[in-house]
C-alpha positions as CSV (number, residue, x, y, z in Angstrom):
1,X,2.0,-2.2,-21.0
2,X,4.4,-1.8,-18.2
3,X,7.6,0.0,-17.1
4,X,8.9,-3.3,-16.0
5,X,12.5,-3.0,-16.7
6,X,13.2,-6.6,-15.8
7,X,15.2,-7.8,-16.3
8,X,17.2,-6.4,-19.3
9,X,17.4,-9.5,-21.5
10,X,15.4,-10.5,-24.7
11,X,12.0,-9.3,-22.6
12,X,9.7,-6.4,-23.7
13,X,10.2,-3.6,-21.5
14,X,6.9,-2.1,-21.6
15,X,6.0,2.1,-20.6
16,X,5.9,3.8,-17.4
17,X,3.4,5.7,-15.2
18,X,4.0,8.8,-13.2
19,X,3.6,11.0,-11.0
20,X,5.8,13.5,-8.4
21,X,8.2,11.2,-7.4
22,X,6.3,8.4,-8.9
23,X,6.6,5.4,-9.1
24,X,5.8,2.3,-8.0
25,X,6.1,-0.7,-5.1
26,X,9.4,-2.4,-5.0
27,X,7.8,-5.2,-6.3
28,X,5.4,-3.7,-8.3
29,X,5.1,-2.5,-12.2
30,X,3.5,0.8,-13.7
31,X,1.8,1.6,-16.5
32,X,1.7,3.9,-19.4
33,X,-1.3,5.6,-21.5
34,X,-1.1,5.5,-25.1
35,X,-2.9,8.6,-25.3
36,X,-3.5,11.2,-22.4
37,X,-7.1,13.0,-24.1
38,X,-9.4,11.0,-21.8
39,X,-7.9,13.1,-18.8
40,X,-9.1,16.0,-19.8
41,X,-6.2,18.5,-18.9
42,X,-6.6,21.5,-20.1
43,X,-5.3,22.2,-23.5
44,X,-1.8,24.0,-23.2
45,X,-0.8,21.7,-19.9
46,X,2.0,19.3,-21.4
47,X,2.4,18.7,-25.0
48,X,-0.1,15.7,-25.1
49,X,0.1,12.7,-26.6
50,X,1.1,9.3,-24.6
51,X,2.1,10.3,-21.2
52,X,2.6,8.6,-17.6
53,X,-1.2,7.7,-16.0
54,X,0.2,8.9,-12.6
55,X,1.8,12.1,-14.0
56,X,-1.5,12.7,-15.5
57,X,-3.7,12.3,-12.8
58,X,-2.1,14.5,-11.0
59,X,-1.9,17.4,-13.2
60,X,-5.5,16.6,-13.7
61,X,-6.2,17.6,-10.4
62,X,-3.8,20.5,-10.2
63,X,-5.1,21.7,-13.2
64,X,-8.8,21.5,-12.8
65,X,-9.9,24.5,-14.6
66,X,-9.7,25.4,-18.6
67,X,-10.0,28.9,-17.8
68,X,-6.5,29.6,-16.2
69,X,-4.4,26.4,-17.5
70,X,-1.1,27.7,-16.7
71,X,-1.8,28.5,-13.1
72,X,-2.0,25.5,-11.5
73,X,-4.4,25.1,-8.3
74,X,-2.3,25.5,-4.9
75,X,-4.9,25.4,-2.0
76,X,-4.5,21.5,-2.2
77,X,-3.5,19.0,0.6
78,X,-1.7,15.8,0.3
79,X,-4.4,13.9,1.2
80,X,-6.5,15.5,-1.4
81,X,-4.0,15.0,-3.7
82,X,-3.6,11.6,-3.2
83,X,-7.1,10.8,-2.9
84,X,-8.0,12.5,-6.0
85,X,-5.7,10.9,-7.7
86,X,-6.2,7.1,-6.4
87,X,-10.2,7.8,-7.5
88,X,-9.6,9.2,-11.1
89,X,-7.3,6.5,-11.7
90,X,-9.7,3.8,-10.3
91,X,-12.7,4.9,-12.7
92,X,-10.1,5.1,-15.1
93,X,-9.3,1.0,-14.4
94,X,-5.5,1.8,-13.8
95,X,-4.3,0.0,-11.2
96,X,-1.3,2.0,-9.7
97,X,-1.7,3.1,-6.3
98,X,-0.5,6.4,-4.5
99,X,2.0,6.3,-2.3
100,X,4.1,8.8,0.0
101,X,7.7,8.8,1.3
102,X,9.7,10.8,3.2
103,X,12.3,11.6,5.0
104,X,11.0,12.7,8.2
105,X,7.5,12.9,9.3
106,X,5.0,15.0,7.9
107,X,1.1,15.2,8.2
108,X,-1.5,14.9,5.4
109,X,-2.9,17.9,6.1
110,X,0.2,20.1,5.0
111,X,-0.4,21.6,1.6
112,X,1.3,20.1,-1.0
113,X,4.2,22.2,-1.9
114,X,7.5,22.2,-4.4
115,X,9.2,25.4,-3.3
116,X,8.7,25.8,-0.1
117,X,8.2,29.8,1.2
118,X,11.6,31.5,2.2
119,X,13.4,29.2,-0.9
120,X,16.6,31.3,-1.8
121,X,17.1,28.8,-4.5
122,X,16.0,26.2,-6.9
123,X,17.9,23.2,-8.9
124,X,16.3,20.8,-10.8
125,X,16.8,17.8,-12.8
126,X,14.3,16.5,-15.0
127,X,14.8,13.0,-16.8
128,X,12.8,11.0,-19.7
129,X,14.1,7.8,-21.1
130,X,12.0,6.6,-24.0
131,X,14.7,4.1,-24.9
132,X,14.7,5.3,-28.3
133,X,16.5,3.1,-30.7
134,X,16.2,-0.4,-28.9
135,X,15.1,-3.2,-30.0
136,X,12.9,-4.1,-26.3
137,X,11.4,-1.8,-23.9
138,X,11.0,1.4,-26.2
139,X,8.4,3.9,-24.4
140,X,6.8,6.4,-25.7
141,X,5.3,8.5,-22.9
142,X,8.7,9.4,-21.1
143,X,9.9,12.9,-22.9
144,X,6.1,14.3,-23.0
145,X,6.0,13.7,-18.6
146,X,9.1,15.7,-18.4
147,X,7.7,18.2,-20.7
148,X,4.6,18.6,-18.8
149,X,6.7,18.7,-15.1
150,X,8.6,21.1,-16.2
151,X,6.0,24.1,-17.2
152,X,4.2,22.7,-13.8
153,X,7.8,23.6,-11.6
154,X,8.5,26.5,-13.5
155,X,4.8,28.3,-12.6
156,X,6.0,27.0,-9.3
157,X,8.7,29.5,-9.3
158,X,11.4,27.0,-10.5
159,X,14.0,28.7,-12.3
160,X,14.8,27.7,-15.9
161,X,18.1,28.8,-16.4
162,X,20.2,26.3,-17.8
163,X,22.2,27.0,-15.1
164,X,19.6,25.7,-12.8
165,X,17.2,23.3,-14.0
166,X,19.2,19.9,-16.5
167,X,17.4,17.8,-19.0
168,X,18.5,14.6,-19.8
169,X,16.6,13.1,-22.5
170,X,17.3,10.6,-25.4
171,X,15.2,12.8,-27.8
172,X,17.4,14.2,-30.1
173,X,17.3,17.2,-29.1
174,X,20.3,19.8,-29.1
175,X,19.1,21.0,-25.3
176,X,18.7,17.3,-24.2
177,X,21.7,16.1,-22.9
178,X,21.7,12.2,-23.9
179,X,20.2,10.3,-20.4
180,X,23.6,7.8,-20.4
181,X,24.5,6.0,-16.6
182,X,27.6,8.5,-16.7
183,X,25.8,11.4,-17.8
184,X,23.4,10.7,-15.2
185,X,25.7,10.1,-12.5
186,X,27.0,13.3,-13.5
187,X,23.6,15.4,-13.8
188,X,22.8,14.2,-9.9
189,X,26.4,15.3,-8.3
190,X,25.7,18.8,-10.2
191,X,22.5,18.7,-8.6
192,X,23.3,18.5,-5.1
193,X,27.0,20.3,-5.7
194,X,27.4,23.3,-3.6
195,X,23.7,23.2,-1.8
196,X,22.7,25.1,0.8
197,X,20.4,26.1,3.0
198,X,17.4,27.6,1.3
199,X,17.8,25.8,-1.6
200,X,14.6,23.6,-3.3
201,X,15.7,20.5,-5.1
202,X,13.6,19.0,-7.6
203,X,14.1,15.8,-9.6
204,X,11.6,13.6,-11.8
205,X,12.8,10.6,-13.8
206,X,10.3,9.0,-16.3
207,X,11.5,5.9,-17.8
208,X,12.7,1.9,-16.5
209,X,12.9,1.1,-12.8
210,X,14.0,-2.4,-12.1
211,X,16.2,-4.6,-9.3
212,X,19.1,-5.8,-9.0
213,X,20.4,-8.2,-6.0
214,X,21.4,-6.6,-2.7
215,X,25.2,-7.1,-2.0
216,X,25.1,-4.5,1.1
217,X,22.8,-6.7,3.2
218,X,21.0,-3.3,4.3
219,X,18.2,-4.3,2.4
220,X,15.0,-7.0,3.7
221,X,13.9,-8.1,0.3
222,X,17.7,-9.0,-0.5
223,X,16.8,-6.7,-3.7
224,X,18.2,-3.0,-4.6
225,X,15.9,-0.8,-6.3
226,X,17.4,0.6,-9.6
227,X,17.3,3.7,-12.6
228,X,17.8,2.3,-15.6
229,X,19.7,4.2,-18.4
230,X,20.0,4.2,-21.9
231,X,22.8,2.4,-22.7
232,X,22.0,0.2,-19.3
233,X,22.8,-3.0,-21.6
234,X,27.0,-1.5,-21.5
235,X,27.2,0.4,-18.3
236,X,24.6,-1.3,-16.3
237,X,22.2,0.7,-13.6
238,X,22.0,2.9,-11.2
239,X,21.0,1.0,-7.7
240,X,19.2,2.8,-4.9
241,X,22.2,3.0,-2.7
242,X,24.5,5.3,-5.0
243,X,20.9,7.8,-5.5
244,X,20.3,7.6,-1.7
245,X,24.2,8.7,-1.2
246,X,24.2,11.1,-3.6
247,X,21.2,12.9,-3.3
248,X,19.7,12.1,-0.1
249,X,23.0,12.5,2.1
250,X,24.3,16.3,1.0
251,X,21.2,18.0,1.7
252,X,22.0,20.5,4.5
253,X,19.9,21.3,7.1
254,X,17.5,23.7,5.6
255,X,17.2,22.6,2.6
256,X,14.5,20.2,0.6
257,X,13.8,17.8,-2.4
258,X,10.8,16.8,-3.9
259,X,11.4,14.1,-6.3
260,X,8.8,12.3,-9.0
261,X,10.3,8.5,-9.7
262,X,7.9,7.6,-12.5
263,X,8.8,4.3,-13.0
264,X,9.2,0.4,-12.1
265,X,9.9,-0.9,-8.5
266,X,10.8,2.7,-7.4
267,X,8.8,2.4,-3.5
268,X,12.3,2.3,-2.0
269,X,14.8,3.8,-4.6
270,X,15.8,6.2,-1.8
271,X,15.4,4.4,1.1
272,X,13.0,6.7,2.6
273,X,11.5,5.7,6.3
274,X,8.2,7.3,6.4
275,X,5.3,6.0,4.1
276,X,1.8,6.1,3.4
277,X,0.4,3.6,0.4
278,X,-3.4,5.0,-0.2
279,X,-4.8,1.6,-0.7
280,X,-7.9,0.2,-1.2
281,X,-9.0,-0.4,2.4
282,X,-7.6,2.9,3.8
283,X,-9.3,5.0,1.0
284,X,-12.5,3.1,1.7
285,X,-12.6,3.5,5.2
286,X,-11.3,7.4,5.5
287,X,-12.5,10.6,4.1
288,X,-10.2,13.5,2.7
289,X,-11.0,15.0,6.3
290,X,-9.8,12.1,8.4
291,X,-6.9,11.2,6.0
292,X,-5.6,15.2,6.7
293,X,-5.6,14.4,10.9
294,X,-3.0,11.3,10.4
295,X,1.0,10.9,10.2
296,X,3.1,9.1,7.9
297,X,3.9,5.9,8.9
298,X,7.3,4.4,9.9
299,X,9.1,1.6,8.1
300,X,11.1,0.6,10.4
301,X,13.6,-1.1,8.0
302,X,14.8,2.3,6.3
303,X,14.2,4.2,9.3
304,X,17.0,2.0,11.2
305,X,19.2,1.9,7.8
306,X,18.3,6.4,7.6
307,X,19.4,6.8,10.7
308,X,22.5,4.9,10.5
309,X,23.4,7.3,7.2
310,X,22.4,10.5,9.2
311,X,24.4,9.8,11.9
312,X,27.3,8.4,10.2
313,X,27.3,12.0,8.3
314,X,27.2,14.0,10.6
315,X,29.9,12.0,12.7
316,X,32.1,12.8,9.2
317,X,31.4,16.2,9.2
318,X,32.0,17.2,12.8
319,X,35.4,15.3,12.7
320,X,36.3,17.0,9.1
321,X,35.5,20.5,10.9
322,X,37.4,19.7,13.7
323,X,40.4,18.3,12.2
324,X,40.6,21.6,10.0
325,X,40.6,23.7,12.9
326,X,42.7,21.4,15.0
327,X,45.3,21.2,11.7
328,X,45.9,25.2,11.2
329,X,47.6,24.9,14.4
330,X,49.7,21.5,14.3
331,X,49.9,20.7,10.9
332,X,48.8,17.3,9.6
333,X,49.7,15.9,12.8
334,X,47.4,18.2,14.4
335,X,45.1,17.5,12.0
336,X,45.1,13.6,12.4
337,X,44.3,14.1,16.6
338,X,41.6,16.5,15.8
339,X,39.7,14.2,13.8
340,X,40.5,11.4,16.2
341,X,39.0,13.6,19.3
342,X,36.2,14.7,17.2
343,X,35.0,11.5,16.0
344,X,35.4,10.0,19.9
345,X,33.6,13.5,21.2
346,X,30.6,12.9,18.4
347,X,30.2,9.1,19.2
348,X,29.5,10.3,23.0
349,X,27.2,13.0,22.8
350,X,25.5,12.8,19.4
351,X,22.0,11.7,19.2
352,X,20.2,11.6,15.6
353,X,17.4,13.7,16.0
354,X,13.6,12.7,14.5
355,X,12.5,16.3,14.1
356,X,11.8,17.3,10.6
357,X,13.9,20.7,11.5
358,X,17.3,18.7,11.1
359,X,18.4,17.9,7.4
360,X,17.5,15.4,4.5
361,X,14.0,16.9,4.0
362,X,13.3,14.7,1.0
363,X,9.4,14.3,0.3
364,X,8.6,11.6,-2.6
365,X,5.0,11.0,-4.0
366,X,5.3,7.2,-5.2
367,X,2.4,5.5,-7.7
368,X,2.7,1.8,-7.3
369,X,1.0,-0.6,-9.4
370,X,-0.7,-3.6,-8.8
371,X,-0.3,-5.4,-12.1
């Protein structure tokens, strides 16, 4: 089956796939695995069961040995990773394909990392949808993948406090909070309220991705990528530019986000502008060794569209700083001028800057599917 969440009428909604931020092409589906055994994880990774087929891969390889399954392997690339993962699921006949986004431009070679070293503090949000009560598009894989990311974030070093990691699922559960559009609305400003630098983010959603028609004209397939909640038949979904301003625009310099979207049409869901698909051809025709030499590549669609936001934020906050300091002094009058001058001072002399040392450091591991 698929995560096709498309669109939300009397059509079976089939189940997901997964992995970090997984998820899948814009115009691509993902798929789901009845039952996870034939990965061979080892036995007290996840609570098994169905599961994601991207999520699984990719604890396969981070889990490769039964004789330590709770510490995860951390010596690993993203190249590796992504080849390892694009083979298993290949022999395997799945047909998603690994993808990777971010916000600025990284190498393959880095090591693949959640919680970066020198992290003061971690947030996460984790999110399974199994669409439990409805009549179309009930999952069943969605509550075991956030299961299994969160024991692999927490031997990360993720902190499990309810006061810094939120689960929203539609389980039942009286430590699930239920995964409504308000509730996840809410769950994604508490994510991002109050950051700072030194802060790790982390977010994985595991449920329905679908589209809904661009209205913005920012985007080049005239479509928005979407979450879709529980009760998205009332309140409707969650389109890519409300997660992109939410999540992607408060990050402070110094900061960083890894997110898992495993789900439907999810390539673009935060408008990220660098990219690398690990297709067919450019698996065939690289190994893991010439893979770790190369860059991301640019879209230049979302890179224009990124550094419109960028800019535009940090126009806002220079003219907010100034207008503060400008308005101890002459009131709300002075206030009004300070803002004014700042805005006209930033517009002159501000440049966004491509270096990944500035803000926004969102990385996103994306599985399409090619169904």
């Amino acid at each position: 089956m698929t995560r096709e969440a498309g669109l939300i009428a009397d059509f079976w909604l089939g189940q997901h796939g997964g992995c970090w931020r997984s998820g899948c092409k814009d115009d691509q589906t993902s798929g789901d695995v009845g039952n996870v055994s034939s990965f061979q994880l080892p036995a007290n990774v996840g609570p098994g069961g169905a599961g994601g087929a991207c999520t699984n891969s990719m604890m396969r390889k981070l889990y490769p040995h039964d004789d330590d399954p709770l510490c995860p392997e951390a010596d690993i690339s993203y190249a590796d990773l992504l080849l390892s993962m694009r083979e298993f699921l290949e022999k395997k006949a799945y047909t998603q394909v690994p993808q990777l986004s971010s916000s600025y431009q990284i190498n393959l070679g880095e090591k693949f990392c959640v919680k970066p070293p020198g992290t003061l503090r971690t947030k996460a949000l984790l999110i399974g949808i199994n669409y439990v009560g409805h009549n179309v598009g009930v999952l069943s894989g969605c509550h075991n993948d956030v299961k299994m990311m969160k024991q692999f974030i927490t031997s990360q070093g993720f902190s499990n406090s309810p006061n810094d990691m939120k689960i929203l699922m539609d389980d039942g559960a009286p430590d699930s909070e239920r995964p409504t559009r308000a509730n996840l609305e809410a769950a994604m400003q508490w994510l991002m309220a109050g950051a700072r630098p030194g802060d790790a983010f982390f977010v994985h959603y595991s449920g329905h991705g679908s589209q809904k028609r661009d209205v913005s004209g920012d985007e080049k397939s005239g479509m928005d990528q979407t979450m879709v909640p529980v009760d998205y038949q009332q309140a409707g979904q969650i389109i890519d530019d409300w997660i992109f301003q939410t999540l992607v625009q408060p990050l402070p310099k110094g900061a960083t986000m890894f997110c898992v979207m495993d789900c439907c049409h999810s390539g673009s869901i935060m408008d990220l502008p660098y990219e690398i698909v690990i297709d067919a051809e450019l698996a065939a025709s690289n190994s893991q060794a010439q893979l770790e030499i190369m860059d991301l590549g640019e879209n230049q669609d979302y890179l224009a569209k990124y550094s419109k936001h960028v800019s535009f934020a940090a126009k806002a906050a220079a003219a907010a700083a100034a207008g503060t300091a400008v308005g101890t002094l002459g009131g709300p009058p002075g206030m009004l001028v300070g803002c004014c001058l700042a805005v006209c001072a930033v517009a002159c002399c501000y440049q966004v800057s491509s270096n990944k040392k500035r803000g926004y450091l969102c990385r996103l591991l994306v599985l399409p599917c090619e169904a």
